[in-house]
C-alpha positions in Angstrom: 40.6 90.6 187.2 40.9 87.2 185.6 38.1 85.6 186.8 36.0 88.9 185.6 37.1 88.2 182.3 36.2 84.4 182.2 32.7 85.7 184.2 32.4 88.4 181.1 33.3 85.4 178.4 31.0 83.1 179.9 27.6 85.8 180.2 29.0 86.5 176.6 28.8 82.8 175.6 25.2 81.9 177.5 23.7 85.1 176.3 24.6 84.1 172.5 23.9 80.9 173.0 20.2 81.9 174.3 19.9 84.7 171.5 20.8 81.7 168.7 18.4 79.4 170.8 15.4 82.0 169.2 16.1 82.2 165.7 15.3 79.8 163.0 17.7 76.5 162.4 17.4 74.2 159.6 17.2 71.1 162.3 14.3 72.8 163.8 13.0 73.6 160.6 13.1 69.7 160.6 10.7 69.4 163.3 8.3 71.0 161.6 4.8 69.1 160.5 4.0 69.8 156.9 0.0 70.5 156.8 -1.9 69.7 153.6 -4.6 67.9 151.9 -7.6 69.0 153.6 -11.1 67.5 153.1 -13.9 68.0 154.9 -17.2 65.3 156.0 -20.3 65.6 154.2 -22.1 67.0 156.8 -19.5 69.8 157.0 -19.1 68.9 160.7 -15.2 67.5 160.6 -12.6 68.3 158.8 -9.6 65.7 157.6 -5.8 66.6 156.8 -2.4 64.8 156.6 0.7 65.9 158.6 4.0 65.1 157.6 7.1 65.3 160.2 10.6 64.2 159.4 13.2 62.1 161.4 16.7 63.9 160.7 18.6 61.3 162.0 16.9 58.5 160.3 16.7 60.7 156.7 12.9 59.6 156.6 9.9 60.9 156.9 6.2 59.5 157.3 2.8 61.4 156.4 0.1 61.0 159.2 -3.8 61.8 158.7 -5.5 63.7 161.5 -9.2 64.5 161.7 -10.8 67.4 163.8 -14.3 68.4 164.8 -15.5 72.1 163.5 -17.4 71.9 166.7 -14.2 71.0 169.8 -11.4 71.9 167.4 -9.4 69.6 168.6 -7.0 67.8 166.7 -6.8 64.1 166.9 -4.5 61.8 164.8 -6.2 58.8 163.2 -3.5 56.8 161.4 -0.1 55.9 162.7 0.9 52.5 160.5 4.8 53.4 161.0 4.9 54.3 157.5 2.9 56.8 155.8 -0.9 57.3 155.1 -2.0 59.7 152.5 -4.7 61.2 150.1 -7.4 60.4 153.0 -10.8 61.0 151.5 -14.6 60.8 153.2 -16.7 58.4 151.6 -19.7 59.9 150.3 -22.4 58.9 153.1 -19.6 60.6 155.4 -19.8 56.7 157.7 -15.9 55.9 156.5 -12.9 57.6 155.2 -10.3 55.9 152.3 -6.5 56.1 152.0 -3.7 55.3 150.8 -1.1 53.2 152.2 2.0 51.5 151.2 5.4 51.6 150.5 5.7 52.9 146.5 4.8 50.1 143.8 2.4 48.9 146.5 0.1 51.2 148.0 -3.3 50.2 148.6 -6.2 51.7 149.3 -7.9 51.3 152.7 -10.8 52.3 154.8 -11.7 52.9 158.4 -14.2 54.8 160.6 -13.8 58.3 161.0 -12.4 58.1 164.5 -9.7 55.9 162.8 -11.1 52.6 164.3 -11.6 49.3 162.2 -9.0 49.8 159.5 -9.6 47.3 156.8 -7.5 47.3 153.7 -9.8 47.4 150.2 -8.0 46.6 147.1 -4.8 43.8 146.9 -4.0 45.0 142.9 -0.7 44.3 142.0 1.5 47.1 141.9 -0.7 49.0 143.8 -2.6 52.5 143.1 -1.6 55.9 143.1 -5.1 57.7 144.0 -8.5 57.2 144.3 -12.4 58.7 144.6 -15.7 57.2 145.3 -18.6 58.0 143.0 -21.0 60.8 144.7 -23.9 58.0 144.2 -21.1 55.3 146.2 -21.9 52.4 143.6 -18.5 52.7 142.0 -14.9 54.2 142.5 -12.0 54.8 140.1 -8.6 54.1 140.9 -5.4 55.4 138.9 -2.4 52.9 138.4 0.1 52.7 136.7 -0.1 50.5 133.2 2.9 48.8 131.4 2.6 49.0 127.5 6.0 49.7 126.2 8.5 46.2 125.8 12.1 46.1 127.4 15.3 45.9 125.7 15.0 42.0 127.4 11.4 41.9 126.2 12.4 42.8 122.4 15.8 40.5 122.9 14.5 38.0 125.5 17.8 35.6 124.7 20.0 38.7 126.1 18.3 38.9 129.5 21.2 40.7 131.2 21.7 43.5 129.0 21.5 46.8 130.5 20.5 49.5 127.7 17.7 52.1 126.7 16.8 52.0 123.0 15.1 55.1 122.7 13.9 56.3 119.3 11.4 59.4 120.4 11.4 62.5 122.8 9.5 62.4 126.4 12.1 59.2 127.2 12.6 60.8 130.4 10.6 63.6 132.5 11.2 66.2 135.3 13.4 63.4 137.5 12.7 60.1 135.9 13.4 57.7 132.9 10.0 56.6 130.8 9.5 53.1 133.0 7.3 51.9 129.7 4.6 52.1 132.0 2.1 55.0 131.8 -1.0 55.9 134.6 -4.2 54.6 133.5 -7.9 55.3 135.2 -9.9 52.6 136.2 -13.5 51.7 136.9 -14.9 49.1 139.8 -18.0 48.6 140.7 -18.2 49.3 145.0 -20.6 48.5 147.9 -19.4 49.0 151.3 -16.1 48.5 151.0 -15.8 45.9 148.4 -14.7 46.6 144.6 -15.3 44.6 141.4 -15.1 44.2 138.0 -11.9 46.8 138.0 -11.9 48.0 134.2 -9.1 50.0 132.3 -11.1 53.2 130.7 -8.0 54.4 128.5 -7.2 50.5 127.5 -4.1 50.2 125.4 -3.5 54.4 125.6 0.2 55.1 125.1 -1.2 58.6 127.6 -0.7 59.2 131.5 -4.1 60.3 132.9 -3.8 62.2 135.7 -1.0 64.2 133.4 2.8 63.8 134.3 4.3 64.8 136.3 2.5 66.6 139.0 -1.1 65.0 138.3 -3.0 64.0 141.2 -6.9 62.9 140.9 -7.8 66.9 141.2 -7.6 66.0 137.5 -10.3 63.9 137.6 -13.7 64.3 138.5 -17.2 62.2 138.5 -20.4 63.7 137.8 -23.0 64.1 140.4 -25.5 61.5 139.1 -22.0 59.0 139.1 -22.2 57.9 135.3 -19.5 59.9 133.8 -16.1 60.8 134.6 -14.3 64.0 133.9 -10.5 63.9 133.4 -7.4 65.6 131.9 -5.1 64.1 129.2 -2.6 64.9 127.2 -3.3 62.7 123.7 0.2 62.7 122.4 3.4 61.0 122.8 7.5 61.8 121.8 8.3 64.7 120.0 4.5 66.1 119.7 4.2 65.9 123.8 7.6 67.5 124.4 6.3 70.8 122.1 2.9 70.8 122.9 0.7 71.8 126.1 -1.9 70.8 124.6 -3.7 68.9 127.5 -7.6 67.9 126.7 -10.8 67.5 129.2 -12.1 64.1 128.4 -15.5 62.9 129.2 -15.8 59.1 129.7 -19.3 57.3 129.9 -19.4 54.8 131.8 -22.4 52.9 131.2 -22.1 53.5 127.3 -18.6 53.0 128.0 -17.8 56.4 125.3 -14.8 58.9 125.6 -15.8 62.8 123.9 -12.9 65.2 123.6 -15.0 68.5 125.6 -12.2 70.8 125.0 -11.2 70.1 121.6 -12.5 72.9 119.6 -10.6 76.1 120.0 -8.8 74.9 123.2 -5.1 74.6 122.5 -3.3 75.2 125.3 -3.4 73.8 128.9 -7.1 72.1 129.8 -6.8 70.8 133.3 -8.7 70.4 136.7 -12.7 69.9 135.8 -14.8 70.8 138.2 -19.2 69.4 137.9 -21.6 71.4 139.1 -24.2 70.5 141.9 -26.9 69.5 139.9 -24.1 68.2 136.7 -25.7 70.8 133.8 -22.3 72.2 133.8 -18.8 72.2 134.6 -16.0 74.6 134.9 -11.9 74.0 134.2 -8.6 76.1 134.2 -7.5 76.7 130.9 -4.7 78.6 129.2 -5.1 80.4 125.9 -1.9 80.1 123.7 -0.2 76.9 122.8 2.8 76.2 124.3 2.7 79.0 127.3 2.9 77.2 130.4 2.7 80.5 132.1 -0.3 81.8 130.2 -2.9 83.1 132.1 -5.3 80.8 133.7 -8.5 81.1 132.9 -11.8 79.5 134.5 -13.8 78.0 131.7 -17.4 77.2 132.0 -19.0 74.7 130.0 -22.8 73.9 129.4 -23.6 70.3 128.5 -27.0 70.9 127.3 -25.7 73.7 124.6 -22.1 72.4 124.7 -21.3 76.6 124.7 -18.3 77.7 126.4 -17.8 80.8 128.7 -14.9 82.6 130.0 -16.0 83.3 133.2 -12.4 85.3 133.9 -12.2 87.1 130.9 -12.2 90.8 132.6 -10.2 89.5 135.4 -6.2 90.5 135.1 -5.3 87.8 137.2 -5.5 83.9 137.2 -8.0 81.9 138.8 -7.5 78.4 140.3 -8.8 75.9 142.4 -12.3 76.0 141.9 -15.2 75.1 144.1 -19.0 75.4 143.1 -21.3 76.6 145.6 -24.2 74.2 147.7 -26.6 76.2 144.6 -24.8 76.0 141.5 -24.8 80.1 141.6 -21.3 80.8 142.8 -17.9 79.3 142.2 -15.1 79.8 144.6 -11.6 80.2 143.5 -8.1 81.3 144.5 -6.1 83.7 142.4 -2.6 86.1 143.3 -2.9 90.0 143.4 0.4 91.1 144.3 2.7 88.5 145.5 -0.2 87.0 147.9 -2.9 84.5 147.3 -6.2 85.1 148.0 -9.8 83.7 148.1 -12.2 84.6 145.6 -15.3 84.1 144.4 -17.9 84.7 141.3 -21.5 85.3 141.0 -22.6 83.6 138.2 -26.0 85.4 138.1 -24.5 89.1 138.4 -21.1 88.4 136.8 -19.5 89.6 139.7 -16.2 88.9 141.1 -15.7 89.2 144.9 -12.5 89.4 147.2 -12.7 87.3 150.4 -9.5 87.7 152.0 -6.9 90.4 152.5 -3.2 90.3 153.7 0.1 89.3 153.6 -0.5 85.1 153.5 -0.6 82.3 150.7 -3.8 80.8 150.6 -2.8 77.0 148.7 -6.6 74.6 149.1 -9.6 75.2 150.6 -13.4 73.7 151.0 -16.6 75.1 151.9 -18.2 75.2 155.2 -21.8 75.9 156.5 -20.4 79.2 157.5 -17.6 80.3 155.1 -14.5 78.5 154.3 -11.6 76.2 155.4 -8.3 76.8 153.8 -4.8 75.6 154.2 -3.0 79.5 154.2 1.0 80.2 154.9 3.2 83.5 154.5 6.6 83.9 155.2 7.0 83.7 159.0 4.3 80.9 159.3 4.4 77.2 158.0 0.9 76.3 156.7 -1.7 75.6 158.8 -5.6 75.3 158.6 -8.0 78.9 159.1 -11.7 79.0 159.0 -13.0 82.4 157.0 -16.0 83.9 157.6 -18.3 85.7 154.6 -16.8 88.7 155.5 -13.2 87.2 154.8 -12.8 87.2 158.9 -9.9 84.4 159.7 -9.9 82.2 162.9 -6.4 79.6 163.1 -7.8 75.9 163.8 -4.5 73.9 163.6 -1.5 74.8 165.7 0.9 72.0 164.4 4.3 73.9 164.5 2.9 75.9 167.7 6.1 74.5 169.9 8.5 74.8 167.0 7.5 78.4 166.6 7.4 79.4 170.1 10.9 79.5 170.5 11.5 81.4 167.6 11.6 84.6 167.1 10.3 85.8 163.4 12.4 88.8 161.6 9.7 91.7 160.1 8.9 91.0 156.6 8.1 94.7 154.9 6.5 95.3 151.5 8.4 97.7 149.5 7.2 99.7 146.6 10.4 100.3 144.1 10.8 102.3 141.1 12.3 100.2 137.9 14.6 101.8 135.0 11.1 102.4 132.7 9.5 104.2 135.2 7.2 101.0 136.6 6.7 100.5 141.0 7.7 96.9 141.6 6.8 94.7 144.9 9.7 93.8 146.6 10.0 92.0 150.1 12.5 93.4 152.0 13.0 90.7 155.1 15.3 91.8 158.2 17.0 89.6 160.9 15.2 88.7 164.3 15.8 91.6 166.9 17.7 94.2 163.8 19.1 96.9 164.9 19.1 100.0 162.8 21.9 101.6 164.0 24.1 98.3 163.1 25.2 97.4 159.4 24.3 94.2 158.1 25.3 92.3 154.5 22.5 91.2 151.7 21.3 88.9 149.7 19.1 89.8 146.7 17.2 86.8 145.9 16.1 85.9 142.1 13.0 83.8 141.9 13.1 80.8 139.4 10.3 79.6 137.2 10.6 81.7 135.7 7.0 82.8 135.9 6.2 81.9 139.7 5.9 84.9 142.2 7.6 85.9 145.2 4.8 85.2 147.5 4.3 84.5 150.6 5.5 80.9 150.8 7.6 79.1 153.4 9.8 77.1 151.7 11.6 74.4 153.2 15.0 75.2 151.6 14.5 78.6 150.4 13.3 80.1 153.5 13.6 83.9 154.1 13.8 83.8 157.8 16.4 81.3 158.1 18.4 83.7 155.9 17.4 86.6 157.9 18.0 85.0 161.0 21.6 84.4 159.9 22.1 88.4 159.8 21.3 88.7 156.8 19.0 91.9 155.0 17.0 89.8 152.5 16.1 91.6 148.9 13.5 89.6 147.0 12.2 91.5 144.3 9.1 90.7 142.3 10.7 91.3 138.8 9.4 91.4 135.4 8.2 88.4 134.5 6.3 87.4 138.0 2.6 86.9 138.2 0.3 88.3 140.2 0.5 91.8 139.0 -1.4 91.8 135.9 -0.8 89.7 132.2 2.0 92.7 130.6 3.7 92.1 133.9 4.1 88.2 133.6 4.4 88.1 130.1 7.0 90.6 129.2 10.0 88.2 130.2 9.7 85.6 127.3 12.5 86.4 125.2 14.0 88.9 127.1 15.7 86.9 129.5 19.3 89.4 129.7 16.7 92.0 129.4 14.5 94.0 131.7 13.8 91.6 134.8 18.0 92.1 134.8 17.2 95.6 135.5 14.5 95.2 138.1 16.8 92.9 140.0 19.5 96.2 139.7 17.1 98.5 141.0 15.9 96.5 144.3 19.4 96.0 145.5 20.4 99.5 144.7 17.6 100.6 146.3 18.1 98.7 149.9 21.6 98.9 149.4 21.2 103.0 150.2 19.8 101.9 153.6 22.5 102.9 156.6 21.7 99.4 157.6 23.6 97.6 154.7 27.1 97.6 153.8 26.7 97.9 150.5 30.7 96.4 150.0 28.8 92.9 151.5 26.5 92.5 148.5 25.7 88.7 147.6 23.1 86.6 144.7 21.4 84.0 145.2 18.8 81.9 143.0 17.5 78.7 141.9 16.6 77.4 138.5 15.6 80.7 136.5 17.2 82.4 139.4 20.1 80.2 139.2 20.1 81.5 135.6 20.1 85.1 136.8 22.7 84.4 139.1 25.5 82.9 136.4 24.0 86.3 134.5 24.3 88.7 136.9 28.5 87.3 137.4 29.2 88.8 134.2 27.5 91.8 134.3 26.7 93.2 137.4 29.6 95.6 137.8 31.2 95.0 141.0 28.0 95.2 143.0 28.1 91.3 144.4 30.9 89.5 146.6 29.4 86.3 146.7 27.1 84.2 144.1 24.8 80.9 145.1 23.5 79.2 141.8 21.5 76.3 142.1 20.3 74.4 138.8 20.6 77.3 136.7 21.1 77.6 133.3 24.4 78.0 132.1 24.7 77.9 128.2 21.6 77.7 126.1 22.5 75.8 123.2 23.5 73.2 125.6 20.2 73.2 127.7 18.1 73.3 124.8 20.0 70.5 123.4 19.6 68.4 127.0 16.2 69.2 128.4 12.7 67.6 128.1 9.5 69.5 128.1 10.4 71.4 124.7 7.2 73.7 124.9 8.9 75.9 127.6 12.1 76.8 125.7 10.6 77.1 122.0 8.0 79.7 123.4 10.5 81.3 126.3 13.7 81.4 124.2 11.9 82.0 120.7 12.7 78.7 119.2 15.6 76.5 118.8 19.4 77.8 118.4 20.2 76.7 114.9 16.5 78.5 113.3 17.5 80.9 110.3 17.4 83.1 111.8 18.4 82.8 115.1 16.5 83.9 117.9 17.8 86.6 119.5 17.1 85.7 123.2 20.3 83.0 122.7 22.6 86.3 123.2 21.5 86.2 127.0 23.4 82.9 127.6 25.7 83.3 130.7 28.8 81.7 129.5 28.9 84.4 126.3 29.8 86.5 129.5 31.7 84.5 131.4 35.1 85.9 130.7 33.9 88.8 132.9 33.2 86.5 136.2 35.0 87.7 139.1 33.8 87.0 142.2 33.5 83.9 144.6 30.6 81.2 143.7 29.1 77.9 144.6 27.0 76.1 142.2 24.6 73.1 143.3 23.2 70.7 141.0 21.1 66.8 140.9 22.0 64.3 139.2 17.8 63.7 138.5 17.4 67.3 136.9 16.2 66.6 134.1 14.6 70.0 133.5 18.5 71.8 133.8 20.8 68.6 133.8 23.4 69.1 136.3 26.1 69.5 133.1 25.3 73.2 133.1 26.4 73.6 136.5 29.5 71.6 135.6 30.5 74.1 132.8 30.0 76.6 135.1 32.0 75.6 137.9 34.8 74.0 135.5 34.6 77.7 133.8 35.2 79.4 137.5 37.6 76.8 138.1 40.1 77.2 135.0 40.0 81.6 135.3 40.9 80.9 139.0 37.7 81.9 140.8 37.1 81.0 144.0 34.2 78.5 143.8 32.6 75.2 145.0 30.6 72.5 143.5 27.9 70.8 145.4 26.2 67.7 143.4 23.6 65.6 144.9 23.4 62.4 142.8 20.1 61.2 144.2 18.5 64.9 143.6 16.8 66.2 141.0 15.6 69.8 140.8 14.9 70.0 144.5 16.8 68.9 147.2 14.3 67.0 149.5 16.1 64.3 151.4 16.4 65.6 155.0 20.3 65.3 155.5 21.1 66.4 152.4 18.7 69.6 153.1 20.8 70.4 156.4 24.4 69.9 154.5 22.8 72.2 151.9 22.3 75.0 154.3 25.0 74.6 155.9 27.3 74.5 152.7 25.0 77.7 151.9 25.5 80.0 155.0 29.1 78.5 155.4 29.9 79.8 151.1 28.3 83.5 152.1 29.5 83.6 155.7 33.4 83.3 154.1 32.8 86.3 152.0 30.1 88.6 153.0 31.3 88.5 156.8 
């Protein structure tokens, strides 16, 4: 009898030790390659991407460039330095490829063939180079860096060399996760012939102004024009107080052999101007754009401009939905672009002669980048059960996978379904909501759920894989995941994504309400094993939802939410996103009435059991709002935990500190939804 137990115990034990071998872990979720930055050779016959893989044990990772023929489809690495090689780019005659190398404050770009043989480094400029792109005609090349203007404390009091201070008399004095390093990115000209650069020159010399912008700006905000004399690129012209208001970024258009800068976008352009695009033959360009001042969530608008009339067009003006990424067609008579109809991203493009706007793909996926083919297109595309990787589309928006990077990762894991569900909100609206079930559910069992709030708080709940926010790994820890596409999301029209600015407390409260209550009907959810989680906006909704959702939730996650408003309007940095989101600042006669949504007005109602996460380099929601909160749960006796990163910012992105974080997460809900 004995030994039948122990014989019982031990199938138990191997069986659920094989059943957790299948599901989703963050370690393996470690082992993962991270696809992105594809290119693709002149002659349209090989395609070039980086990989980046992660050592958890090490807490470092390395980006790799690999290169594949359209015609084998095989994938063959090119560069393995030992550190990281990035932002690979075909020369123009297609006979070399350039990259970037280098620890940071010394990259440098180099070159080799496109098999990866003969690697030869190209520029030695001190401090190195943050990006780079050949001229189409391959007699010059532009290189940004970074350009120090501003003096030091030591440099203003040079007999007081060890004093350690900021004197800061302006806004902008620090940015998303760092402190204004009185240096600011520059573009610069060189001559080039095969390889070699000279006579490097400063094109915004002496500009107090990052070019690309700050601080997600890569050299997709730069172009050159086909004929190589004149460079495109995207600038914001202000500095302090006006740059922390405004979003008002200009397309600039630099001569180079007059040596001239025009402002293209300065008449009746106040918003976002960013990404310019020439066409084949240069007569005309195209950028995104957004209408209102201020909105960084407006819609985005593809703008076409004609140099020869210097008339503008909205080529999207008809179009509900934003439009991004553009590529022109070999002819000049179609541009390609990638906009979101209901939580997915798809390719499009546009007849310019007809005015017509055509769907390419279809499906549950996130299409991110893409470039043309002979035959179609080549895009990097994701969804919520697959990491990206690189598809070729046919005309007909047919898809064919050509990378298989996470292929042994994935294997061994088995994927819970991911169904679309159609709810009805309080005002009588149907709103997307993904409803994402553990591997191998079983209907007849009960499970507890998580409704997830989005942050942004204008980005949708697509079809991403996130690294740290990853729906599987929460389904695959039994858990019935409720991610609703609430007011104030794109991809379902402008009203949809607009309606949330001001109304914060308001009717996205009420969409998050009517998802939950919806699944929580299900026979398959134990609606007494209810938990909210979020980050950023959704952090926000979380420290909401504890003081008003009514005994619904057992357990709340915030991560860098927003606590008290006065006190993150008082502390935050880009200025444009409040003043248009919140209506203005707190102590305006009168007083905007969005300010009565602030969490801790409510927080004398909190009840229920929460752990709050925060960085110490947030500088969009400094990590004191999370302190209030937890110090508020802490003093009304709350059960709750406090998890600060010192070396994070709004993300957590160091590997270790992205497995303690999941584990801290699943360890917090495990305690009080199982």
């Amino acid at each position: 009898m004995k030994s039948r137990v122990i014989l019982s115990f031990l199938l138990l034990f191997v069986t659920s030790q094989l059943f957790a071998q299948g599901r989703l872990t963050p370690e393996k979720m470690w082992k993962m390659g991270r696809v992105g930055d594809l290119q693709i050779s002149p002659d349209k016959s090989t395609i070039l991407y980086g990989v980046s893989t992660y050592n958890l044990e090490a807490n470092s990772g390395q980006r790799d460039l690999y290169i594949m023929s359209l015609e084998d489809k095989e994938a063959v690495k090119v560069t393995s330095f030992g550190g990281s090689e990035f932002n690979g780019r075909f020369r123009p005659d297609g006979k070399r490829i350039g990259f970037l190398s280098g620890e940071s404050g010394s990259v440098q770009l180099w070159e080799m063939n496109p098999n990866g043989t003969d690697k030869q480094q190209i520029t030695h400029i001190e401090g190195g180079i943050t990006g780079f792109k050949y001229a189409p005609t391959m007699d010059k090349i532009l290189v940004t860096k970074n350009v120090k203007l501003d003096k030091t404390p030591q440099e203003v009091y040079p007999d007081l060399p060890q004093t350690n201070v900021r004197i800061i008399d302006d806004l902008m004095y620090r940015h998303w996760d760092e402190w204004h390093d009185y240096r600011y990115s520059h573009i610069f000209v060189a001559g080039y012939e095969d390889g070699k650069m000279y006579e490097l020159a400063d094109i915004m010399k002496g500009e107090p102004y990052d070019s690309p912008t700050q601080p997600w700006g890569g050299t997709e905000k730069i172009a050159w024009s086909p004929d190589g004399k004149k460079i495109a690129y995207t600038c914001k012209k202000l500095t302090g107080k006006d740059y922390s208001v405004s979003t008002n970024t200009e397309i600039y258009l630099y001569d180079t052999e007059a040596k001239t800068t025009e402002n293209l976008s300065n008449e009746g352009f106040d918003g976002y101007d960013m990404d310019p695009v020439f066409s084949p033959d240069g007569s005309r360009m195209v950028w995104m754009s957004m209408e209102t001042p201020g909105y960084e969530a407006d819609k985005e608008r593809m703008i076409l401009y004609d140099f020869a009339t210097g008339e503008t067009t909205n080529l999207t003006k008809d179009f509900n939905y934003n439009a991004s990424h553009y590529v022109w067609g070999p002819r000049g008579d179609e541009i390609y672009f990638i906009s979101g109809i209901n939580a997915t991203y798809q390719l499009f493009s546009i007849d310019l002669k007809k005015e017509k706007i055509n769907r390419i793909t279809k499906g549950h996926h996130n299409y991110q980048s893409f470039v043309l083919a002979d035959d179609g297109l080549i895009g990097t595309k994701m969804s919520m059960s697959l990491p990206t990787e690189i598809f070729h589309v046919d005309k007909k928006g047919n898809e064919e996978q050509l990378t298989f990077t996470n292929k042994p990762v994935l294997d061994g894991i088995t994927m819970g379904n991911v169904e679309e569900r159609w709810i009805e909100t309080t005002d009588g609206k149907e709103m997307l909501t993904w409803v994402i079930y553990p591997p191998n559910f079983d209907p007849d069992k009960t499970y507890p759920a998580l409704l997830y709030c989005q942050g942004g708080p204008q980005s949708a709940v697509s079809q991403f894989f996130s690294y740290r926010w990853n729906f599987q790994i929460m389904a695959a820890n039994d858990y019935i995941i409720v991610a609703p596409n609430r007011r104030g999301l794109p991809t379902f029209g402008q009203e949809w994504n607009a309606q949330i600015s001001e109304d914060y407390g308001g009717q996205n409260i009420k969409d998050y309400f009517s998802a939950i209550d919806a699944v929580a009907k299900e026979a398959f959810v134990d609606e007494n094993r209810l938990g909210a989680v979020g980050a950023s906006y959704g952090g926000f909704s979380v420290f909401y939802l504890a003081g008003h959702h009514e005994g619904r939730f057992s357990a709340f996650i915030s991560h860098c939410g927003m606590y008290n408003f006065e006190s993150w309007y008082g502390s935050t940095e880009e200025y444009w996103f409040p003043n248009h989101d919140l209506g203005g600042p707190f102590w305006e006669d009168p007083r905007p009435e969005s300010y009565k949504y602030s969490p801790h007005l409510a927080v004398e109602k909190w009840d229920t059991p929460i752990l709050i996460i925060s960085g110490g380099n947030d500088f969009r929601i400094p990590y004191t709002e999370s302190m209030q909160a937890f110090h508020a749960a802490q003093l009304q006796d709350i059960p709750s935990k406090f998890l600060f990163f010192p070396d994070e910012s709004h993300f957590v992105l160091q590997p270790q500190n992205a497995v303690l974080w999941q584990r801290e997460f699943f360890g917090w809900l495990d305690k009080w939804l199982k």
